[in-house]
C-alpha positions in Angstrom: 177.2 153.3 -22.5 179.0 150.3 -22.0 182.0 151.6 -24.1 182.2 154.3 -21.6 182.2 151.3 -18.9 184.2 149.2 -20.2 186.9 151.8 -20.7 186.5 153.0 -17.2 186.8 149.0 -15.7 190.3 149.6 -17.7 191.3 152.7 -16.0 190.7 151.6 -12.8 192.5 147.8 -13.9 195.5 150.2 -14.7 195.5 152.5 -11.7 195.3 149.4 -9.2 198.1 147.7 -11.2 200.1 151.3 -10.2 199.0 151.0 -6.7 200.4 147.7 -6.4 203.9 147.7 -8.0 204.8 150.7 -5.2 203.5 149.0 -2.2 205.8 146.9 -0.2 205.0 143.2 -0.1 204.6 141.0 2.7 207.1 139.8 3.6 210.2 142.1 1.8 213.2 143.2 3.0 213.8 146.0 0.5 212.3 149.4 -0.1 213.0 150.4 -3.3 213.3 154.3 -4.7 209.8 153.7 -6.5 208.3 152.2 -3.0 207.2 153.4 0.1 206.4 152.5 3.8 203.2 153.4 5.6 200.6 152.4 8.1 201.1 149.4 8.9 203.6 148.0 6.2 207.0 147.0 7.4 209.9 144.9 6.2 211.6 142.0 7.9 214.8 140.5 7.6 215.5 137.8 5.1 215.8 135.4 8.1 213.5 136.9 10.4 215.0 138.5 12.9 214.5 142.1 12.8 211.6 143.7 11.5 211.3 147.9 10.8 208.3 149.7 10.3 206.0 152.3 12.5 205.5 151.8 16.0 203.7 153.5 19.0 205.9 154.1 22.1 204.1 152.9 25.1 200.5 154.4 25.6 201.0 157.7 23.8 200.0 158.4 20.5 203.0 159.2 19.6 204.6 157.2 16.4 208.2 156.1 15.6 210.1 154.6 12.3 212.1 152.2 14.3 213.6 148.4 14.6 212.3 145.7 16.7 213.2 141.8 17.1 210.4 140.3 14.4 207.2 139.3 16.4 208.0 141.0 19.6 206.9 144.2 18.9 203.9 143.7 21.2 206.0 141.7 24.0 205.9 144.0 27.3 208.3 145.6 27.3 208.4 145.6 23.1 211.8 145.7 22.3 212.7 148.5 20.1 216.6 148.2 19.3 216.3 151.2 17.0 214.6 154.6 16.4 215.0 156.8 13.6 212.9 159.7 14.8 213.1 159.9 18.6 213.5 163.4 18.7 210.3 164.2 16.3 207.0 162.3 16.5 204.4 161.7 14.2 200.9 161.5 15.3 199.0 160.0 11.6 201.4 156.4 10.6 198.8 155.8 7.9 199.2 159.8 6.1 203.1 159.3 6.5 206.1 157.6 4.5 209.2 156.0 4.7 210.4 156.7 1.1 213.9 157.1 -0.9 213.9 160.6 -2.0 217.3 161.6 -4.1 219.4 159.3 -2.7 218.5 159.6 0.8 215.6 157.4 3.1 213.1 160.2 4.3 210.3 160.3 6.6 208.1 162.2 5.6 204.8 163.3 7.9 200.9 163.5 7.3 201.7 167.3 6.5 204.4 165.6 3.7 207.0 167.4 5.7 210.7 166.2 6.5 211.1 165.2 9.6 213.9 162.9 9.7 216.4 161.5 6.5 220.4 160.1 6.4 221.3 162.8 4.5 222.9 160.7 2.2 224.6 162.2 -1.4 224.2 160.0 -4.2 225.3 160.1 -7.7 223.5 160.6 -10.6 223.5 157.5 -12.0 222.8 155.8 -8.8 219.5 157.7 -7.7 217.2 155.4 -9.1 218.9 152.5 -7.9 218.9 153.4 -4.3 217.8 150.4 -2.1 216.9 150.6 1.8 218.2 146.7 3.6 217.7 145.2 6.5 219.8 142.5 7.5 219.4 139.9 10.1 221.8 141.3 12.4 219.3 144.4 12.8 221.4 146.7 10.5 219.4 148.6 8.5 221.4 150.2 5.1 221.0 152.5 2.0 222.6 151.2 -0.7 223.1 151.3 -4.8 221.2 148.0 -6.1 222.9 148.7 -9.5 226.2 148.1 -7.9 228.5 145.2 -7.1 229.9 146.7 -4.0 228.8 145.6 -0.6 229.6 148.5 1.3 226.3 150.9 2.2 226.2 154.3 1.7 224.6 154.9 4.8 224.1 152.3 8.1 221.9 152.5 11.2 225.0 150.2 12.8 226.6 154.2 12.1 224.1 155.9 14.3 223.1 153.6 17.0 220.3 154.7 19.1 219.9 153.3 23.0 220.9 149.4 21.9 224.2 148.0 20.8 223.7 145.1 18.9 226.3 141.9 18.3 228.3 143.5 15.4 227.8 146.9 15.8 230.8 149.4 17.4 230.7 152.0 19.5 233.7 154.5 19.6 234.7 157.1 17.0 234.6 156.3 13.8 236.8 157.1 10.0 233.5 156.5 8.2 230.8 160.0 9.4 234.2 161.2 11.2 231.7 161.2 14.2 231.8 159.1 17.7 229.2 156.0 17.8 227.7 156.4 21.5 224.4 154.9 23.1 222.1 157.0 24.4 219.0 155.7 26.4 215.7 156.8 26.0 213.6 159.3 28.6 210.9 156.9 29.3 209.4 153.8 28.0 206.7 155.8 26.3 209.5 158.8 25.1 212.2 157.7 22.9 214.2 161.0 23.3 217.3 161.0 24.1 218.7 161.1 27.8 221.8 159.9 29.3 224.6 158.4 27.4 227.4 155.6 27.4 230.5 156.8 25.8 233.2 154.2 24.8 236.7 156.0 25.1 239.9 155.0 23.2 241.1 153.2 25.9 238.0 150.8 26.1 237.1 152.5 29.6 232.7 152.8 29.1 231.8 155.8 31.1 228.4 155.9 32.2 226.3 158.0 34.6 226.9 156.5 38.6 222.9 156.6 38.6 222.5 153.3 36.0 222.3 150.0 37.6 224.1 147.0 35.5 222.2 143.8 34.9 224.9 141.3 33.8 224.1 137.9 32.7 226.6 135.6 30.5 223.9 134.2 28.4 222.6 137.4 27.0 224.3 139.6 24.3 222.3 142.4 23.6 222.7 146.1 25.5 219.2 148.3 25.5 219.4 151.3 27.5 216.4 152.6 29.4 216.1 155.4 31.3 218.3 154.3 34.6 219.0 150.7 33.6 221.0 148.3 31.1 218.8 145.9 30.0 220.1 142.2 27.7 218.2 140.5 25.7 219.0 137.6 23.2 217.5 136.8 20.2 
């Protein structure tokens, strides 16, 4: 009997040892093609600025993979600077991931099915070395850890949501061969997208006669709501 016990307390040493080397750490700022991001996990920039990970929008029970300055996800209103699934919801953060699959960052929901992913085509010898970043300027990337180069693969500074953060552009763009545009959300509790600010060629920024402008010269930061331009500084 205690050979039978002993072997099992070695099992279970072994399968908790497995557990931990795929969850993400407190504190990181990576997820790694063996790791995933659940529940409550998230990662933060090395300097602590931005922070990504599941969030609920507003009083729904509707969840979101998004970005928001680091400790202010709970401020009123949170500041979200970034969603990755606004158009599709998940309803279970805990039963869901935030995983490199092949290359590509995936968000997979409590039903394991795709719901969002960059769509991102990797080499063979690079799929294991695929690495999700965040930086402190709130730009999250998929790049090849193996690598030397410091260009991404894939950027959310690419695909900006309703917030144009210091560094990011707007306008079209040689890298997807797509234009960059902000697009606000429906409400405070519905990420979706609504109206849109397009940046033409000539630096004219179009918007809809409807939005309101809140200017102030010690704030850098553009969110779009549903009718207004908020700035915030971090």
């Amino acid at each position: 009997m205690c050979f039978f016990k002993e072997i099992s307390i070695e099992r279970f040493v072994v399968l908790l040892y497995f557990t931990l080397s795929i969850t993400i750490s407190s504190g990181a700022n990576t997820i790694s093609a063996n790791q995933s991001l659940s529940g409550d996990q998230t990662i933060i920039s090395q300097g602590g600025k931005f922070e990504l990970g599941f969030f609920k929008a507003g009083n729904s029970s509707n969840y979101y993979i998004g970005i928001w300055y680091y400790k202010k996800l709970y401020s009123n209103p949170p500041i979200i600077v970034w969603v990755a699934n606004r158009e599709t919801s998940i309803s279970d953060r805990f039963r869901s991931e935030l995983k490199i699959i092949d290359g590509s960052l995936v968000l997979l929901n409590d039903s394991m099915s795709q719901i969002w992913l960059t769509n991102v085509t990797f080499t063979t010898t690079t799929l294991n070395s695929a690495t999700t970043l965040i930086h402190d300027d709130g730009n999250l990337v998929l790049r090849d850890s193996g690598s030397n180069s410091v260009e991404p693969f894939w950027q959310s500074f690419e695909y900006p949501t309703h917030t144009w953060l210091p560094g990011a552009k707007l306008g079209y763009t040689n890298i997807t061969k797509k234009r960059r545009f902000l697009t606000s959300q429906r409400t405070n509790e519905d990420p979706i997208a609504s109206y849109t600010l397009l940046t033409f060629e000539d630096g004219y920024q179009h918007s809809k006669p409807k939005w309101v402008y809140d200017f102030h010269d010690d704030e850098d930061c553009w969110c779009l709501s549903a009718y207004r331009i908020f700035l915030y500084s971090y």
